[in-house]
N, C-alpha and C positions, 0 to 999 in steps of 0.2 A: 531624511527623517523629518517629519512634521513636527513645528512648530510650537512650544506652549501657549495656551490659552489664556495664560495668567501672566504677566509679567514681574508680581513679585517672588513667583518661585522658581523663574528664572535666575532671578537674584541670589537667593536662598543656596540655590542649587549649584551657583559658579561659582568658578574658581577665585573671584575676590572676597568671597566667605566660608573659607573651608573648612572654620570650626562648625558653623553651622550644618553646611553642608553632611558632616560628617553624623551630625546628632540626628539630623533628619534620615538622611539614607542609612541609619542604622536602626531609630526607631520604626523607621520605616517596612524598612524590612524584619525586623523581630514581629511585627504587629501581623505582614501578609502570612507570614511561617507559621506561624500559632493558628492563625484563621485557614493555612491549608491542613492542619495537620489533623485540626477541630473539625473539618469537612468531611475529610479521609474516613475518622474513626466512628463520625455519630452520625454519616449519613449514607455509608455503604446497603449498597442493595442486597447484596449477599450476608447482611448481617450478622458477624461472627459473632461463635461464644464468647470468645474469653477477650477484650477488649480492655482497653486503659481507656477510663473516662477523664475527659479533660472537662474540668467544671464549669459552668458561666461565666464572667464575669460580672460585676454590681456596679453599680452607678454609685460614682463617688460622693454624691448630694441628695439623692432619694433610696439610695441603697436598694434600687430594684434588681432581680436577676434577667440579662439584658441578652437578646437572642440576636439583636443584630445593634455590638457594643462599638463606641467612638471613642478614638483612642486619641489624647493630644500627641502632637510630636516633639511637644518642645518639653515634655514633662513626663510625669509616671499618673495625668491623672486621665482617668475612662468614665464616660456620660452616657446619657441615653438623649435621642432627638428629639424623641416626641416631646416631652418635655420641655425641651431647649436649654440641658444644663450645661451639656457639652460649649456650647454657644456663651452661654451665660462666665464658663470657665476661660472661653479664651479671651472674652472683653476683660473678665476682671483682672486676669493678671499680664496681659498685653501679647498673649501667644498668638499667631498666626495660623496654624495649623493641625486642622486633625485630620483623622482616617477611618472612613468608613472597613471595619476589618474584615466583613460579609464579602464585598466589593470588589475595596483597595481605593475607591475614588478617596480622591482629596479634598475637604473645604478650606476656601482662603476666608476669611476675616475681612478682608481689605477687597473682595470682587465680591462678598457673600453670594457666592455661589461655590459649586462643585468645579475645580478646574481639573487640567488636564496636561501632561509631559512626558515626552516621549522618553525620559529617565526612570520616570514613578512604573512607565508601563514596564520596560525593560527589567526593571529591578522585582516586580510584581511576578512576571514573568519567569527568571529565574528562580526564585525564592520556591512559588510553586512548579516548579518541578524539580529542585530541589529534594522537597518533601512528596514528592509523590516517588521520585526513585529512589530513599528510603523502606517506604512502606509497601511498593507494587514488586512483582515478580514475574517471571516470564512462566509462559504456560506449564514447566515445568518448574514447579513450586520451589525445587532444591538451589534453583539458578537465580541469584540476584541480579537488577537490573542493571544495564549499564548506564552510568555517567554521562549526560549529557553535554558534549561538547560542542560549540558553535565553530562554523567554518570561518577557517585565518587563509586568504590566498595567502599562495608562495609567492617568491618573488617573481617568477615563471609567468606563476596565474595573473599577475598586474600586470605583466609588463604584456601579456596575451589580452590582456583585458583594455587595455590604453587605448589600441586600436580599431575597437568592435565599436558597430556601429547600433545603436539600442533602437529597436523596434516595439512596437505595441503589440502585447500577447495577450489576447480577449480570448481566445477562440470562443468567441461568438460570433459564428459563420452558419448561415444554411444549408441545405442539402438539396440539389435538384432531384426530383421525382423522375425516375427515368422510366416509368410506366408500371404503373402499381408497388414499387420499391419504397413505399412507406416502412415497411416492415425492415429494410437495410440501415435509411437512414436512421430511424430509434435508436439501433445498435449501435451502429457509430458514431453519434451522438453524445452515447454512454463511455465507448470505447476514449472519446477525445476529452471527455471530462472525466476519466479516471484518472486521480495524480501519479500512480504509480507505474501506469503505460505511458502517461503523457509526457515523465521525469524521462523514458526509457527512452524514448524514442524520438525528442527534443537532445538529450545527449547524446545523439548519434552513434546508441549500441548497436545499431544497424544503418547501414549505411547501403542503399539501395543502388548506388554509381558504382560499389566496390562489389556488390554479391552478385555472383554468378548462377543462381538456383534459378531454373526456371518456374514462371507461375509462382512466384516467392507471393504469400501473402504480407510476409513480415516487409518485403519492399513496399507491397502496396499502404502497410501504415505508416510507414513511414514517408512515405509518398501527402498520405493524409495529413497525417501531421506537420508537415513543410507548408501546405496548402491553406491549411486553417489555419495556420500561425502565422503568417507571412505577410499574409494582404493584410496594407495599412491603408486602405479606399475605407471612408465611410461615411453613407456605413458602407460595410464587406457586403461582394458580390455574391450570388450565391457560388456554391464549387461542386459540380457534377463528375459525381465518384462512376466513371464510367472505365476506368481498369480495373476498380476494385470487384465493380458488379462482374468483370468477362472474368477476373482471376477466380475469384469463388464459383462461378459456373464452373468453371473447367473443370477446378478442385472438389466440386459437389458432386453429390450423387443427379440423376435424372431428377428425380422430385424435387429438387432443389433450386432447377433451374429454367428456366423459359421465363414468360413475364404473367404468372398466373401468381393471384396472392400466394403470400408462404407467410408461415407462425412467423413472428419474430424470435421467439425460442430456442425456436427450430436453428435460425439461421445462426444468433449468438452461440450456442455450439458447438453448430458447424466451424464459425471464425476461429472460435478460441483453439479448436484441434488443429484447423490448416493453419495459424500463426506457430503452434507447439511444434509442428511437424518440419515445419521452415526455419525454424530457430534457432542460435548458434548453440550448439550443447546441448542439444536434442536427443532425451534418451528415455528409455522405456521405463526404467526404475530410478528412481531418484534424480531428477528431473529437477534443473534448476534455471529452465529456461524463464521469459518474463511474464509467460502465461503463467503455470505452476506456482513461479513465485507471488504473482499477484491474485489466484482465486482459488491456487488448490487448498483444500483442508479434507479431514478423516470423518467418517463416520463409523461409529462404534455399535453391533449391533449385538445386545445381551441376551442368552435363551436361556433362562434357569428351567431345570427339571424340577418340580413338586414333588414328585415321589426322593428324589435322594438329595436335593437341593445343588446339583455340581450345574452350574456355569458357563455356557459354550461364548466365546468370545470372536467375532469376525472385524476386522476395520478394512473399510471401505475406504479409497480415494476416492474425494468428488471435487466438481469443480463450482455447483451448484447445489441449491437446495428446490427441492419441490414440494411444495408444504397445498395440504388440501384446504375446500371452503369448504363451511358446514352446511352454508346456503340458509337462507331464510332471512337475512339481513345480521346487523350486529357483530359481523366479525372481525379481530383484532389480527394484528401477525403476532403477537403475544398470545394469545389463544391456540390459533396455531399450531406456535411451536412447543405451547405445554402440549396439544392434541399428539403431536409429532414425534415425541418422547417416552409420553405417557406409557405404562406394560397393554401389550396387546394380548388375547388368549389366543395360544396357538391350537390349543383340541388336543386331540386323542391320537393326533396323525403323527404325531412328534415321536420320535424314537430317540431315546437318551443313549449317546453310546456310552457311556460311565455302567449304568446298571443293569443294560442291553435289554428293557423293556419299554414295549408300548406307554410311557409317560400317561397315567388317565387326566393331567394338565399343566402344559408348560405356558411359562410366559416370554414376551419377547419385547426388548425393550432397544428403542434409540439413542444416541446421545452423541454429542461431539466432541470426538475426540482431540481434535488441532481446526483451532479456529483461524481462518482466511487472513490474509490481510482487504482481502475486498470480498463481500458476502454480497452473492446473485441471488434472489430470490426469487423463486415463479410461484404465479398461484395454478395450480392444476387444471389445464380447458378442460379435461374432462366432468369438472366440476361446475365450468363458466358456461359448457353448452346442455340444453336440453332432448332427448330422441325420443319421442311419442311415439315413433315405429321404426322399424327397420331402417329406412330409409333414410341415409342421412342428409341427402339433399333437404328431409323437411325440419331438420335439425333448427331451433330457438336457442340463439345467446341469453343469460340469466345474468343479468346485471346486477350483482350481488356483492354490495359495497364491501371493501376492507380498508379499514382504519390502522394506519401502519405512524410511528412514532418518529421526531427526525432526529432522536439519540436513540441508541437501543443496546440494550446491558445484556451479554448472552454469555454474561458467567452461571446463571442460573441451568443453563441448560447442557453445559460441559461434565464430560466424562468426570471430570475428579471431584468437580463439584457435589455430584447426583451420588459417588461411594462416599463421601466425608456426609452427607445429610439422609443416605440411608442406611445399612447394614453392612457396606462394605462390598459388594455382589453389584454397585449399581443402580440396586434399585431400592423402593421406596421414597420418600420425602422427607425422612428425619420429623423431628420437633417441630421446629419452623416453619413445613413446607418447601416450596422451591426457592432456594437462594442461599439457606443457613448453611455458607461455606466459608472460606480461610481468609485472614486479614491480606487486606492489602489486592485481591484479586482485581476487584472490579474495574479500579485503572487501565488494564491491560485489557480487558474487554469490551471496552466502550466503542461503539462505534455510529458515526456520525451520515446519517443520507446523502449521498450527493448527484441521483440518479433516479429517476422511475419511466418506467417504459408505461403508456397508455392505449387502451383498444375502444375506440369507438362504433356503434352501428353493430349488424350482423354480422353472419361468417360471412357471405359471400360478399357483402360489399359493405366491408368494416374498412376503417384507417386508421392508422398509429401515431401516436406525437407522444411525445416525452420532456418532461423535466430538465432540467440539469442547471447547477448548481456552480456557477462562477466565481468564484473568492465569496466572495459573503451575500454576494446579489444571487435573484432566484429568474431563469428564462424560460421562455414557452417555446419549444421547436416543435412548428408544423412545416416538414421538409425544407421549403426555399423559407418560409416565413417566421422570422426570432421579434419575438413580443419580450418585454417586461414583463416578469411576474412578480409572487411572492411565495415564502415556505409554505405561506395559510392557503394558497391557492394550490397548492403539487401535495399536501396534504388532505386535500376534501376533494382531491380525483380520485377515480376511480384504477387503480394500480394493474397493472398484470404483472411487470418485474420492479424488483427494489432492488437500488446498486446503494450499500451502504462499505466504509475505508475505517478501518481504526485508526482511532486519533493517537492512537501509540502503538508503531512498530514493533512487535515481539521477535525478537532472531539472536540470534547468541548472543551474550556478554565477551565482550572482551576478546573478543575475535576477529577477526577479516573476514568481510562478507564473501559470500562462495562467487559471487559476478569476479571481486577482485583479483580474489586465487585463480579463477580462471583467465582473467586477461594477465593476471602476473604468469600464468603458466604459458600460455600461446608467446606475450612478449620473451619469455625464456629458451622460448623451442625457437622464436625470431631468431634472436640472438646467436645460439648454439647453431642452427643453421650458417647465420654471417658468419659465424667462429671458423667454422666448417669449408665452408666458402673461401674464407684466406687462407686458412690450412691447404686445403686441397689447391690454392692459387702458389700458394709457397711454396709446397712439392712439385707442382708442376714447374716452376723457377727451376726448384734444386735441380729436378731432373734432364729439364733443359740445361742448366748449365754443366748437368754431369754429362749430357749428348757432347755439347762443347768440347770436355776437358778430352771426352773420348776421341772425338775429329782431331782435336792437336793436337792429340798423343798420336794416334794412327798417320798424321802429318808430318810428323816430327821423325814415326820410325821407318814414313816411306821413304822421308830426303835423307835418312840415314842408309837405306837399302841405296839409293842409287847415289850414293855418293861412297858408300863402298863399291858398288858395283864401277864406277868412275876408277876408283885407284885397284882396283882390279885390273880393269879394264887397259890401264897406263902401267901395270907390271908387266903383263902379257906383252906390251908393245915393246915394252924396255929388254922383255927377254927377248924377242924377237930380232930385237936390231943387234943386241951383241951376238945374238947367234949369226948372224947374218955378216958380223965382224970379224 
């Protein structure tokens, strides 16, 4: 854990002043809780109606109402900075510290400056999320959230842990260009900087020495990720994905394969089905492989009839979103995805089966209905290229910028959202517009960028590089070549996919993840097999020894046969000789 910056809150904070200690990490945290709680209610995007307003607070010396208020910790008394009464409060009566409650930063008195503790952060930490899983709920609104608890190894896990030897995990590693393969390596680029493949596949949910599948795509990422994690050269060599290129040929269609450009699109697709198809638990309907679990979400598609107003409802699996350009410049992925949503006119072509007539207009509308844990984005080529004629050899790329966010709030455009702020049917916007939906959502919908695939140049001799996004640093992958960047730089390029991860996991409360129940159900069928195994080693014991009992019984009543036969055999003699007498 790093270090304090201040060394009197060091002091503060140990254990030879625990009255202290105890006033601080309580003011402490009553001040972040109020400030998370006052965040939650008055700065929801989804703006609910009915809300509990938490007031201001005032400044204890100018009695202003304070939007970003400083709270002592040694007291009950709250300032404003500008000012400097906050300041003024703790020279006069000899306090040491207050707390920005916007923040959470701390000022010392005695560094005057803002310091810094890996305890204040911790405690800040808890406290909000705390209060967020309180007030947030899982996509299914009736389902509270669960309780955030931090991993405690077992004793098992320490005493496995003693002996590992700790390596450097950047994967900031290159990609060699195996002949126009720019388009592979974006993809996997993405694929290595998703935390949720990266978590999957680093814990050795696949283990590519034990699967026997042929052409396993799932070996080959895992193969990948051994490879980018591993090397401690630096900087790292590049690493030439040259089985993952022959695996995916094999597993492709024709189009997909030789060394002619291909979409990137196209190919991420292609991956995410040959990883789904190789995966342990791989199934048609309810699919809880680590593909599914990391990008599947619904798409809900609404037909209201006009003439009788009944309702056709379809939900779609995707694994992806394709969202159109409007072209002409200024376009948002907000925009977009209102475009995306918005009721479309179906015409006169529409046949209601409710009223069994020609509909003279229906409408049809989009929305989502279960949102990803990781959201692909594409912008539509058909929108990126231009065709003057038939001919698409003389086809023109339209470089037509999109301005895409590196947070992005997609409660606004969820199924329950869109019937709580229209009519109930779906559709409409309610009062508000897009967003006026239920306390507490938007927590659960946030999600954070950590991904974008780029296209430079024409179709015929364009190349791909990509973003991606390391712990809180931003890098530029052109194939073998990883630059420093920044968020401001992977934001003012020009996009074709956006790989964005919810900053909060949605999946049951208070359950056992389905990965779990499945490996508690294999290690059970394990088991019940070894059960099996000695059962069936034990009867074959028993029955060997019942062969046994059988041979010295059948032993026993052959030397009984001839050992009658014996005094038989000596009566005879004995009659013999006295007859002979």
């Amino acid at each position: 854990m790093a270090s304090s910056s201040c060394p009197h809150i060091s002091v503060a904070l140990g254990d030879g002043q625990q009255t202290i200690h105890n006033e601080i990490a309580s003011k402490y945290t009553s001040v972040v809780t109020w400030a998370a709680y006052r965040s939650l209610s008055t700065s929801s995007s989804t703006r609910p109606v009915k809300r509990r307003k938490i007031a201001a607070p005032t400044c204890g010396t100018c009695h202003m109402s304070l939007t970003r208020p400083f709270a002592c910790l040694q007291c009950q008394f709250i300032g404003c900075w500008q000012d400097g009464h906050i300041k003024q409060h703790l020279r006069s009566v000899g306090h040491q510290f207050c707390v920005d409650a916007r923040s959470g930063s701390v000022y010392c008195t005695d560094c005057e400056d803002f310091i810094y503790h890996p305890k204040l952060e911790q405690m800040q930490l808890s406290a909000t999320v705390a209060a967020e899983e309180k007030l947030t709920k899982s996509q299914n609104s009736k389902i509270a959230r669960e309780s955030f608890k931090p991993w405690v190894p077992t004793s098992a896990e320490i005493q496995a842990l003693q002996g590992a030897e700790s390596i450097p995990c950047h994967g900031r590693r290159g990609l060699l260009n195996l002949g126009q393969t720019c388009y592979m390596n974006v993809v996997l680029q993405c694929f290595i900087h998703n935390p949720l493949l990266r978590n999957y596949f680093l814990s050795d949910k696949h283990n590519s020495k034990q699967c026997k599948v042929e052409n396993c795509t799932c070996c080959e990422m895992d193969k990948l990720f051994a490879e980018i994690y591993s090397d401690t050269a630096s900087p790292p060599s590049p690493y030439a994905p040259i089985s993952f290129l022959a695996t995916s040929w094999r597993a492709s269609s024709a189009e997909l394969s030789g060394y002619a450009q291909q979409d990137a699109h196209e190919f991420f697709m292609a991956s995410v089905n040959h990883i789904h198809s190789t995966s342990r638990g791989c199934t048609n309907i309810s699919c809880n492989c680590i593909i599914h679990s990391t990008f599947s979400g619904s798409l809900q598609s609404d037909v209201v009839c006009e003439r009788c107003g009944s309702t056709t409802s379809v939900v779609d699996p995707v694994l992806d979103i394709s969202l159109e350009l409007r072209g002409g410049g200024g376009d948002t992925l907000g925009a977009c995805l209102r475009r995306f949503t918005q009721p479309e006119k179906l015409g006169k072509e529409y046949s209601c089966a409710k009223c069994v007539k020609a509909s003279p207009e229906a409408t049809k509308r989009f929305s989502i209905r279960k949102l990803p844990p990781v959201l692909a984005f594409q912008f539509k080529a058909s929108f990126r290229f231009e065709h003057k004629t038939n001919d698409k050899s003389s086809a023109k790329k339209i470089d037509t910028p999109i301005r895409f966010p590196a947070t992005l709030n997609m409660a606004p455009f969820t199924t329950q959202a869109m019937k709580i702020n229209g009519t109930g049917n779906g559709h409409g916007h309610g009062a508000h517009g897009y967003g006026a939906a239920y306390p507490g959502r938007d927590a659960m919908c946030e999600y954070d960028l950590f991904a974008v695939v780029n296209h430079e140049g024409q179709i015929d001799n364009g190349h791909y590089t990509n973003f991606a996004r390391c712990k809180d640093e931003w890098f530029r992958f052109d194939d073998d070549k990883v630059t420093p960047s920044s968020l401001g730089a992977c934001l003012a390029s020009n996009a074709y996919m956006c790989f964005y991860v919810k900053r909060y996991l949605d999946y049951k409360p208070n359950t056992i993840p389905s990965y779990v129940l499945s490996r508690e159900q294999e290690l059970q069928k394990e088991r019940e097999m070894e059960r099996e195994k000695e059962r069936e080693k034990e009867r074959e014991k028993d029955r060997e020894r019942e062969r046994e009992r059988e041979r010295e019984r059948e032993e026993r009543e052959r030397e009984e046969r001839e050992q009658e036969a014996m005094r038989m055999r000596e009566l005879e003699l004995d009659d013999e000789l006295l007859s002979t007498l």
